[in-house]
NUVEXLUM-887614 format. One record per residue (C-alpha): x, y, z; chain; residue in three letters; residue number from 1. Coordinates in Angstrom, 2 decimals, always signed. Example, Ala and Ser with C-alpha at 12.3 -4.5 7.8 and 13.67 -1.06 7.14 Angstrom:
BEGIN
+---------+---------+---------+-------+------+------+
!       u !       v !       w ! chain ! resn ! resi !
+---------+---------+---------+-------+------+------+
!  +12.30 !   -4.50 !   +7.80 !     A !  ala !    1 !
!  +13.67 !   -1.06 !   +7.14 !     A !  ser !    2 !
+---------+---------+---------+-------+------+------+
end
This chain:
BEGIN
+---------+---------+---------+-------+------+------+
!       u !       v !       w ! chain ! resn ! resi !
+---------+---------+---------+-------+------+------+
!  -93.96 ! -101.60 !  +75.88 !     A !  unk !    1 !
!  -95.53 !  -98.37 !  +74.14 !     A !  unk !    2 !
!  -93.11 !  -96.55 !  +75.79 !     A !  unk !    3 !
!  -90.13 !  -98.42 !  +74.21 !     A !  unk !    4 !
!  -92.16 !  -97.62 !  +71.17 !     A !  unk !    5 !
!  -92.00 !  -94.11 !  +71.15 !     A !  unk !    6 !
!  -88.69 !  -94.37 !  +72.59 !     A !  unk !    7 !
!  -87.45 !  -95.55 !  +69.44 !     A !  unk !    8 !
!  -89.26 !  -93.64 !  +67.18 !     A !  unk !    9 !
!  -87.49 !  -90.15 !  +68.88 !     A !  unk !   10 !
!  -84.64 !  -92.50 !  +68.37 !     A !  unk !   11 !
!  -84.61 !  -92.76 !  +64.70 !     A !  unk !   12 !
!  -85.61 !  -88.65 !  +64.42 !     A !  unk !   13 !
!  -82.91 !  -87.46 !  +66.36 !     A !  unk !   14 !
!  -80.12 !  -89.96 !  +64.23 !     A !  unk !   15 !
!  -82.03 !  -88.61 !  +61.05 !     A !  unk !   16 !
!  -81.68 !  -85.26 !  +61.97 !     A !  unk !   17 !
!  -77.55 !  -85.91 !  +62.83 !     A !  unk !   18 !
!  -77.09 !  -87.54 !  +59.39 !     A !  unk !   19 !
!  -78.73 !  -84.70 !  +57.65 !     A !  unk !   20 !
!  -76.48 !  -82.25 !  +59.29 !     A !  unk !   21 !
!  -73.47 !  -84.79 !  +58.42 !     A !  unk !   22 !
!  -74.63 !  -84.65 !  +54.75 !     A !  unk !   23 !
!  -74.78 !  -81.12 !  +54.67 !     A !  unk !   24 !
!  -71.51 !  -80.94 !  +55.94 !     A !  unk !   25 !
!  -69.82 !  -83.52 !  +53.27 !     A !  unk !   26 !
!  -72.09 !  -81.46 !  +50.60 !     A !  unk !   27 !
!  -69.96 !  -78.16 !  +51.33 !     A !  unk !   28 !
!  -66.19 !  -79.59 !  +52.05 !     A !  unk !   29 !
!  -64.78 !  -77.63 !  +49.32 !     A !  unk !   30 !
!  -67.03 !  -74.37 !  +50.21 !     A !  unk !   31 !
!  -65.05 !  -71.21 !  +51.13 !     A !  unk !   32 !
!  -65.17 !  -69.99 !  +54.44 !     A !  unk !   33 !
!  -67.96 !  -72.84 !  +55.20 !     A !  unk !   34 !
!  -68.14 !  -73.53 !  +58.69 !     A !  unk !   35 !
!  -69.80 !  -77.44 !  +59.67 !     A !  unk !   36 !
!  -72.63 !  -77.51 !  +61.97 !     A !  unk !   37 !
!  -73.28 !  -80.42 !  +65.22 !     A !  unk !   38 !
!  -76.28 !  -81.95 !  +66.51 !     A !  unk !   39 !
!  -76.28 !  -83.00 !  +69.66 !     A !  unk !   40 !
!  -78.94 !  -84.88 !  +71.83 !     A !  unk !   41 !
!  -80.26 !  -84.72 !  +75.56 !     A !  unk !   42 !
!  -82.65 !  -87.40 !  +77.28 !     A !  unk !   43 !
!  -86.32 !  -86.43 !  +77.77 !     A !  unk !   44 !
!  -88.25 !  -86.38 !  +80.80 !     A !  unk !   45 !
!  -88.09 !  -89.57 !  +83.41 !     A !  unk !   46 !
!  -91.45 !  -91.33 !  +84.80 !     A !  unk !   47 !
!  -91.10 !  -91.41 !  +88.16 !     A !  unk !   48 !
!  -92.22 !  -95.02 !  +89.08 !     A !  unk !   49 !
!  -90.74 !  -94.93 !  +93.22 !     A !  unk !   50 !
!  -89.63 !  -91.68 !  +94.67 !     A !  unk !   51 !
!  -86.38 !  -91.88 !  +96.67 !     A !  unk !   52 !
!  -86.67 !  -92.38 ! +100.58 !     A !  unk !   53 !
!  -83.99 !  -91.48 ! +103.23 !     A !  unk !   54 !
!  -81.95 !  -93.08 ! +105.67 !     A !  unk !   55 !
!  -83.70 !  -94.30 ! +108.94 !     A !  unk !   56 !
!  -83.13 !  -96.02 ! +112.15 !     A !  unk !   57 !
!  -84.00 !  -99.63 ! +110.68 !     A !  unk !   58 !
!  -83.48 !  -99.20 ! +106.91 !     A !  unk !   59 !
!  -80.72 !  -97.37 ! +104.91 !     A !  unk !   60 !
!  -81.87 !  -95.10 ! +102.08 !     A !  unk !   61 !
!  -83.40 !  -96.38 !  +98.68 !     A !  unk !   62 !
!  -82.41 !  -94.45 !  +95.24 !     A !  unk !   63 !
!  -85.85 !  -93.16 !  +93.09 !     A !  unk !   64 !
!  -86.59 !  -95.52 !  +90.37 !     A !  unk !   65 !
!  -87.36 !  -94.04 !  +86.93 !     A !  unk !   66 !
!  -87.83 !  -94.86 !  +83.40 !     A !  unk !   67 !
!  -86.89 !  -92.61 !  +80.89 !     A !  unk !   68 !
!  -88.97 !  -91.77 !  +77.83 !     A !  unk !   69 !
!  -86.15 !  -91.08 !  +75.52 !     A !  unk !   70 !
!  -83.93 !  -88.66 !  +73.40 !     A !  unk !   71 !
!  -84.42 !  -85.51 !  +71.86 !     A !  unk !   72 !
!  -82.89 !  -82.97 !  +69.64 !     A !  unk !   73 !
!  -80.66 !  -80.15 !  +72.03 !     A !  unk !   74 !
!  -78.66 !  -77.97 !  +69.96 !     A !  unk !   75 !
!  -77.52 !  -77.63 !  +65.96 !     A !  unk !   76 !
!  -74.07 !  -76.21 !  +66.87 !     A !  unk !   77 !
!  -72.34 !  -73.90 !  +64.23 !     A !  unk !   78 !
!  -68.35 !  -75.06 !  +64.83 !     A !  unk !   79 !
!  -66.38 !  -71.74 !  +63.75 !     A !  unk !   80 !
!  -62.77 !  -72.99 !  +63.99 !     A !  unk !   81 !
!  -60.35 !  -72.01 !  +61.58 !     A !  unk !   82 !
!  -60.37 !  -73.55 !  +58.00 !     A !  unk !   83 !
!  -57.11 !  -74.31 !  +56.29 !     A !  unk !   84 !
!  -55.28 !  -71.36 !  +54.37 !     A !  unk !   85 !
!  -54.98 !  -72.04 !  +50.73 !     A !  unk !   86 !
!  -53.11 !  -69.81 !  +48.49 !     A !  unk !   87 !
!  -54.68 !  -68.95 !  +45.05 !     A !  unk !   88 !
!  -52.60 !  -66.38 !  +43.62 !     A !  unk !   89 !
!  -55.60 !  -64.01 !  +42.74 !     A !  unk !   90 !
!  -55.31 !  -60.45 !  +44.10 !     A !  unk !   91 !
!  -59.05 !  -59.98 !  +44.98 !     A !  unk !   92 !
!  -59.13 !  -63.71 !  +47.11 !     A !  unk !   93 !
!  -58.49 !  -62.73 !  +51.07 !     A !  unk !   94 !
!  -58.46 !  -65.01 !  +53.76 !     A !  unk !   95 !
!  -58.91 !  -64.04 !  +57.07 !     A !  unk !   96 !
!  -56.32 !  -65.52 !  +59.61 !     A !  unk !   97 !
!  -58.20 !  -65.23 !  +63.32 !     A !  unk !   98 !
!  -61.64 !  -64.21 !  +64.55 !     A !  unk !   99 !
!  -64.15 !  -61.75 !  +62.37 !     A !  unk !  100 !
!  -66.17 !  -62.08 !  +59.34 !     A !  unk !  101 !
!  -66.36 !  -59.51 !  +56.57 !     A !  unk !  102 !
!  -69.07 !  -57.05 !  +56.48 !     A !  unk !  103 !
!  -71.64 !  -57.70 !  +53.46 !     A !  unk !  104 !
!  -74.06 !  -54.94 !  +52.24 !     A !  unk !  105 !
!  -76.76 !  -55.31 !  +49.65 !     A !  unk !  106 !
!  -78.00 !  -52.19 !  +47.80 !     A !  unk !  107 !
!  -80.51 !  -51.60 !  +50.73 !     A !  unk !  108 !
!  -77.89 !  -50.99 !  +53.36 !     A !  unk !  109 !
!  -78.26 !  -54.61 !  +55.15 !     A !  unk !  110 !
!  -76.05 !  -56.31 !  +56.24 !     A !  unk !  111 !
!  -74.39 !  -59.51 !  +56.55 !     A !  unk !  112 !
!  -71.10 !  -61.29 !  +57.39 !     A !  unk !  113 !
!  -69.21 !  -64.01 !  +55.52 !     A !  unk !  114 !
!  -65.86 !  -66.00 !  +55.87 !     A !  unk !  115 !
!  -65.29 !  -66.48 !  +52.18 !     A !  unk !  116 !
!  -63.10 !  -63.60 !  +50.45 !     A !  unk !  117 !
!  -63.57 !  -64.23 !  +46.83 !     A !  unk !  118 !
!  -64.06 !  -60.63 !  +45.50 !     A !  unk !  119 !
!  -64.74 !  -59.10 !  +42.56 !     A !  unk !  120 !
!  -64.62 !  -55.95 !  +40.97 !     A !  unk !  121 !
!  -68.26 !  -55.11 !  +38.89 !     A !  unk !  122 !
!  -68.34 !  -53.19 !  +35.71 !     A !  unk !  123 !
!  -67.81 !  -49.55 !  +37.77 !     A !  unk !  124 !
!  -64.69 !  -51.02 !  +39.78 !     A !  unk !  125 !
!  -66.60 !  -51.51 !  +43.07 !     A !  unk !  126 !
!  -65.27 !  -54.62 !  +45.35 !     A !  unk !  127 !
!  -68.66 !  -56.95 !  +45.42 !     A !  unk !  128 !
!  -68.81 !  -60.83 !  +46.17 !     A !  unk !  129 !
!  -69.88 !  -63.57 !  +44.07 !     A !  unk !  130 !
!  -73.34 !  -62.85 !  +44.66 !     A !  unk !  131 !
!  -73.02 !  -58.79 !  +43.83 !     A !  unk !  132 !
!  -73.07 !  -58.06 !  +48.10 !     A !  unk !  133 !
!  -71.08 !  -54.35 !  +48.95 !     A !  unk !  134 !
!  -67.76 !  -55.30 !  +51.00 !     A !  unk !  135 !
!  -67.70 !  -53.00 !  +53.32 !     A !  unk !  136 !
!  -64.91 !  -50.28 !  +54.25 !     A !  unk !  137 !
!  -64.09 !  -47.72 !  +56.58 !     A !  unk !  138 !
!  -65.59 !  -45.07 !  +53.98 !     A !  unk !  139 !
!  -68.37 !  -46.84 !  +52.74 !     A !  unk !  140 !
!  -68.41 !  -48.89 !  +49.29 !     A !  unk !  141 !
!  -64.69 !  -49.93 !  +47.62 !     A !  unk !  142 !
!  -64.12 !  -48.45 !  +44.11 !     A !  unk !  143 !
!  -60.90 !  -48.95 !  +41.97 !     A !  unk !  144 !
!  -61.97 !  -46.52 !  +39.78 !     A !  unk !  145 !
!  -61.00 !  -48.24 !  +35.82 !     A !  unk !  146 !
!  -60.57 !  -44.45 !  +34.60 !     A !  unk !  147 !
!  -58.70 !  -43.25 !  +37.93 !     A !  unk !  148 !
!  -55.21 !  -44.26 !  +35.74 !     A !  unk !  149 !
!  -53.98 !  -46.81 !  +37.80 !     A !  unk !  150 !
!  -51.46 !  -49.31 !  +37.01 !     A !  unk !  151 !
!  -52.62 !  -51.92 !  +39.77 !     A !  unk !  152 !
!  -53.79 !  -52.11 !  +43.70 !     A !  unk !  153 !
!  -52.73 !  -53.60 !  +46.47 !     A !  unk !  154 !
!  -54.48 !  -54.63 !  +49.44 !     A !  unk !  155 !
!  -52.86 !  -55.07 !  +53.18 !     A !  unk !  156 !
!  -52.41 !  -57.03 !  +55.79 !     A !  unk !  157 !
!  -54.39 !  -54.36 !  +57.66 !     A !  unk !  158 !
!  -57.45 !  -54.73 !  +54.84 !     A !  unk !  159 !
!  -56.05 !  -50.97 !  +53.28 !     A !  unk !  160 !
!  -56.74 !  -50.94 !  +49.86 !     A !  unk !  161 !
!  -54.40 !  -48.60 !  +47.61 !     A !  unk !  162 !
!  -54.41 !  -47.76 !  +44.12 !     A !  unk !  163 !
!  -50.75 !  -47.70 !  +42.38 !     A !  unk !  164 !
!  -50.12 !  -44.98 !  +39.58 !     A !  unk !  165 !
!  -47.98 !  -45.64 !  +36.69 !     A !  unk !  166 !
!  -46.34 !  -42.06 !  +36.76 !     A !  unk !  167 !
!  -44.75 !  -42.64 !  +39.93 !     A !  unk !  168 !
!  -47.25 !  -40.96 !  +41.99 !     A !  unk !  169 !
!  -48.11 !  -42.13 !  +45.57 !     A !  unk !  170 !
!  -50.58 !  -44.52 !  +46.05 !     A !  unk !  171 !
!  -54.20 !  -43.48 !  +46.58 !     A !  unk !  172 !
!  -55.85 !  -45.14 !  +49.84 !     A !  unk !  173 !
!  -59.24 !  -45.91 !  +48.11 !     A !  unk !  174 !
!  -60.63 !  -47.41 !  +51.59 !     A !  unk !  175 !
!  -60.09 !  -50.00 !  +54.52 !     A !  unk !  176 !
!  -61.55 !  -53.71 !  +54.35 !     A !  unk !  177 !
!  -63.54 !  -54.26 !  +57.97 !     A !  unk !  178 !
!  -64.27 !  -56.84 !  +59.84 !     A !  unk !  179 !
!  -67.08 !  -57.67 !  +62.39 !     A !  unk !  180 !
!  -66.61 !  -60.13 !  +65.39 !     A !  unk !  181 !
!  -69.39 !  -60.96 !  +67.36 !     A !  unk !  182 !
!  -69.77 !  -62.08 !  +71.48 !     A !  unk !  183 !
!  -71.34 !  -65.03 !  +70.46 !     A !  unk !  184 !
!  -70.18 !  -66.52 !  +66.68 !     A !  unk !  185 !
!  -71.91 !  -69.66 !  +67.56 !     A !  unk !  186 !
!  -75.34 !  -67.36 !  +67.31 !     A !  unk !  187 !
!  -75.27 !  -66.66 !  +63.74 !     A !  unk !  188 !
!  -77.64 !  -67.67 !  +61.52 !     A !  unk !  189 !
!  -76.42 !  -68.97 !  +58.50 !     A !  unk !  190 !
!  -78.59 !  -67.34 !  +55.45 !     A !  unk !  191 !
!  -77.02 !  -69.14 !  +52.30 !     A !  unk !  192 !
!  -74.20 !  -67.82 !  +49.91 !     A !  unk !  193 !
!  -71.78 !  -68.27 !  +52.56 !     A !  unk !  194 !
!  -73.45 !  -65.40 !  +54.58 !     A !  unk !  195 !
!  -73.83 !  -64.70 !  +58.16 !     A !  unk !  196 !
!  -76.79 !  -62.94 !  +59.74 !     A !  unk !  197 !
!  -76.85 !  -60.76 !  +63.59 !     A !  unk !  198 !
!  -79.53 !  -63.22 !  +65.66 !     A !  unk !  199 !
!  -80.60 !  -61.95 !  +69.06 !     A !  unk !  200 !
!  -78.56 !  -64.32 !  +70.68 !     A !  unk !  201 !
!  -74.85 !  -63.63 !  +68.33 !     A !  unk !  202 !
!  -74.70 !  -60.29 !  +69.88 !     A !  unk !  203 !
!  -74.50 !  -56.56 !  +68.03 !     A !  unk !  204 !
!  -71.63 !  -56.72 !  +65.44 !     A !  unk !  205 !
!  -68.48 !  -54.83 !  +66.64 !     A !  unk !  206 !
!  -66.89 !  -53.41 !  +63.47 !     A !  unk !  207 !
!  -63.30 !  -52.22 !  +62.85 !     A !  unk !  208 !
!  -60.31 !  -53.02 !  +61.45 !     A !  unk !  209 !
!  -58.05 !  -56.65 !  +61.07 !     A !  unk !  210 !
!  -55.56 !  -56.96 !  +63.17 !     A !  unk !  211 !
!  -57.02 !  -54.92 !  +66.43 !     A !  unk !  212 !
!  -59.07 !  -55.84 !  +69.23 !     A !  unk !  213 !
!  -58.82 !  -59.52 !  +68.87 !     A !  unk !  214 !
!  -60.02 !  -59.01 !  +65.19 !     A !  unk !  215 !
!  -58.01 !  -61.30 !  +62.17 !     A !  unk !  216 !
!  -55.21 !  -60.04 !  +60.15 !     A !  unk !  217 !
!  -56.17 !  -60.21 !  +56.45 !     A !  unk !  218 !
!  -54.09 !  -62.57 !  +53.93 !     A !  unk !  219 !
!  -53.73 !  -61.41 !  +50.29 !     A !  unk !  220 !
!  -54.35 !  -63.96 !  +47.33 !     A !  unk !  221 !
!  -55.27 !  -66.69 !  +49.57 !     A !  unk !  222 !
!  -58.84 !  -68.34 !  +50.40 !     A !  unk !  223 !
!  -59.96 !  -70.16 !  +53.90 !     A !  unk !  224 !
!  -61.22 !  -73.50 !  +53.14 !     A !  unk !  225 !
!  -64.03 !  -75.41 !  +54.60 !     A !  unk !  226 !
!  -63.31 !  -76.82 !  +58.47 !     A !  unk !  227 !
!  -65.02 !  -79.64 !  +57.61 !     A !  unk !  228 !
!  -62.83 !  -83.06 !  +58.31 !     A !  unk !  229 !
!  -63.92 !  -86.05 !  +56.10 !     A !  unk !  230 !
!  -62.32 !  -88.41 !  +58.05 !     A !  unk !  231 !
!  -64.08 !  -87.38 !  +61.04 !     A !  unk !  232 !
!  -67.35 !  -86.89 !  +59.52 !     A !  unk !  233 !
!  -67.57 !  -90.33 !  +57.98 !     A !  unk !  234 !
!  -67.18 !  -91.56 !  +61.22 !     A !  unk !  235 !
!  -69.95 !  -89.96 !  +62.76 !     A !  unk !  236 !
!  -72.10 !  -91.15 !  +59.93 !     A !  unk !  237 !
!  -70.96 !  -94.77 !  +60.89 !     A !  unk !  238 !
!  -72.17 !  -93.72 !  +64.52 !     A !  unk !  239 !
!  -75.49 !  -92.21 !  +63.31 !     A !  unk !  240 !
!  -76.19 !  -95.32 !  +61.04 !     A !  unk !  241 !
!  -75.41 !  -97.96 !  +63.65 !     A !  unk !  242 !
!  -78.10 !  -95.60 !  +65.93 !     A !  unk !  243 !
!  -80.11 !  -95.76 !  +63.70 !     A !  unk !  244 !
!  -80.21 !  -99.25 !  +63.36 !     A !  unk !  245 !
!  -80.55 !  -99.86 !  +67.22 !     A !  unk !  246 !
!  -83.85 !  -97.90 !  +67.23 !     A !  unk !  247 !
!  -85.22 !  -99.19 !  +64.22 !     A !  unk !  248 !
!  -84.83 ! -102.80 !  +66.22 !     A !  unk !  249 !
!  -85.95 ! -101.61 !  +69.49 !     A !  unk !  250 !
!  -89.02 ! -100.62 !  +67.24 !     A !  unk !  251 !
!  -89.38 ! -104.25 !  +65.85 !     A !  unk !  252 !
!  -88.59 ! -105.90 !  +69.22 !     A !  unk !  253 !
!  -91.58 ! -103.98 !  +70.68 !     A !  unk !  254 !
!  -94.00 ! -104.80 !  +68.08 !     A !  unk !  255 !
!  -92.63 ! -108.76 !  +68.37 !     A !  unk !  256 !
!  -93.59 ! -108.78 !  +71.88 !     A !  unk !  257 !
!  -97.07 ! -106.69 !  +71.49 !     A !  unk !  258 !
!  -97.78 ! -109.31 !  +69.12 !     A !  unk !  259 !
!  -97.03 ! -112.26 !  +71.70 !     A !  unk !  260 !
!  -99.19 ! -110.71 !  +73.85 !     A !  unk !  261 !
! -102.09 ! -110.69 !  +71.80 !     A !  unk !  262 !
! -101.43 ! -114.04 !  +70.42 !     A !  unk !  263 !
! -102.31 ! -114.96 !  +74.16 !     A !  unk !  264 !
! -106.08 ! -114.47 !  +73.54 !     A !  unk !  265 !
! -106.26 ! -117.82 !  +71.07 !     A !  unk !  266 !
+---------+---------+---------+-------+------+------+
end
């Protein structure tokens, strides 16, 4: 009986624990670049209560019998498929159509890697996300230089971006967008503001640019949505409920027949 107990207790945890990933999930559906997360379950050790015996000359073999002590928490999964392309019309929003992240640096040289592409340009022209984070080129920092006399800029398929003259000249190459794909995407840990950070277990960043070695081609004035699916994550939260639910009455069931039990002494 105490182990049906427990059982359900571990029960309710582990559908707790799936629920709170679901909400976090339905919390960012309209996030850039967000990418939903999975929790998935394995059973816990089995009491052995009759090992299994083998075939003989008189008897045939018997199977072990075991009871198993219940469920518990295996893996919170990061899910890095592809969001849906949406086109904003905004020269600084990129999308990135394949595998890699962009490389984020704060003013201390760190980095980290993100899926959203809503850029900005600070007060000295330098290409910075929302939350002020260095995108990362070939050369270092991005700077359209607001004194440099350009008309406009343009950035490529290939992440180049060029600054375009009024007078005709040719355009100035002010630097190459990179990207960073990893062995292991599922490994990243996910460190708020839609960043990425390297784990042990993601692998060393391999840096270079879209469009080679495996890497994503870049898509100009156009944002990748969240992968999260409503439909489907509403009904996982009818799954996690109705678990739930089932432990919360193996819970009550247990305590119904403790209490028989010691209604017995009367």
């Amino acid at each position: 009986m105490i182990r049906s107990l427990y059982s359900g207790i571990g029960g309710m945890n582990n559908f707790q624990t799936k629920l709170d990933t679901i909400g976090n999930n339905i919390s960012n559906v309209n996030t850039f670049g967000f990418k939903k997360g999975r929790a998935t379950f394995n059973d816990l050790i089995s009491q052995q209560m009759k090992g299994a015996s083998e075939p003989g000359d008189v008897r045939g073999g018997t199977n072990p019998q075991q009871v198993g002590l219940g469920g518990g928490l295996s893996t919170i999964d990061t899910i890095s498929t592809q969001g849906s392309l949406q086109t904003t019309g905004r020269d600084l929003d990129l999308a990135i159509s394949g595998d890699g992240y962009f490389v984020m640096q704060d003013g201390e040289g760190a980095e980290s890697y993100t899926r959203a592409g809503n850029f900005y340009l600070d007060a000295e022209g330098t290409l910075v996300n929302s939350d002020g984070y260095f995108v990362v080129s070939d050369n270092g920092q991005i700077t359209i230089d607001p004194n440099a006399g350009y008309e406009s800029y343009t950035i490529s398929g290939s992440g180049v971006v060029s600054g375009i003259f009024s007078d005709g000249q040719p355009p100035a190459e002010l630097g190459q967008i990179q990207i960073a794909t990893f062995a292991n995407p599922g490994g990243l840990s996910k460190a708020g503001g839609n960043l990425f950070t390297a784990t042990a277990n993601s692998g060393d960043p391999i840096i270079g640019n879209p469009g080679e070695q495996g890497r994503g081609d870049l898509v100009n004035s156009t944002l990748e949505m969240s992968n999260v699916d409503l439909a489907a994550e509403f009904a996982e939260m009818i799954v996690a409920q109705r678990g739930f639910q089932a432990n919360t009455k193996m819970i009550t069931t247990s305590d119904e027949i403790l209490q028989e039990l010691i209604n017995l002494k009367r």
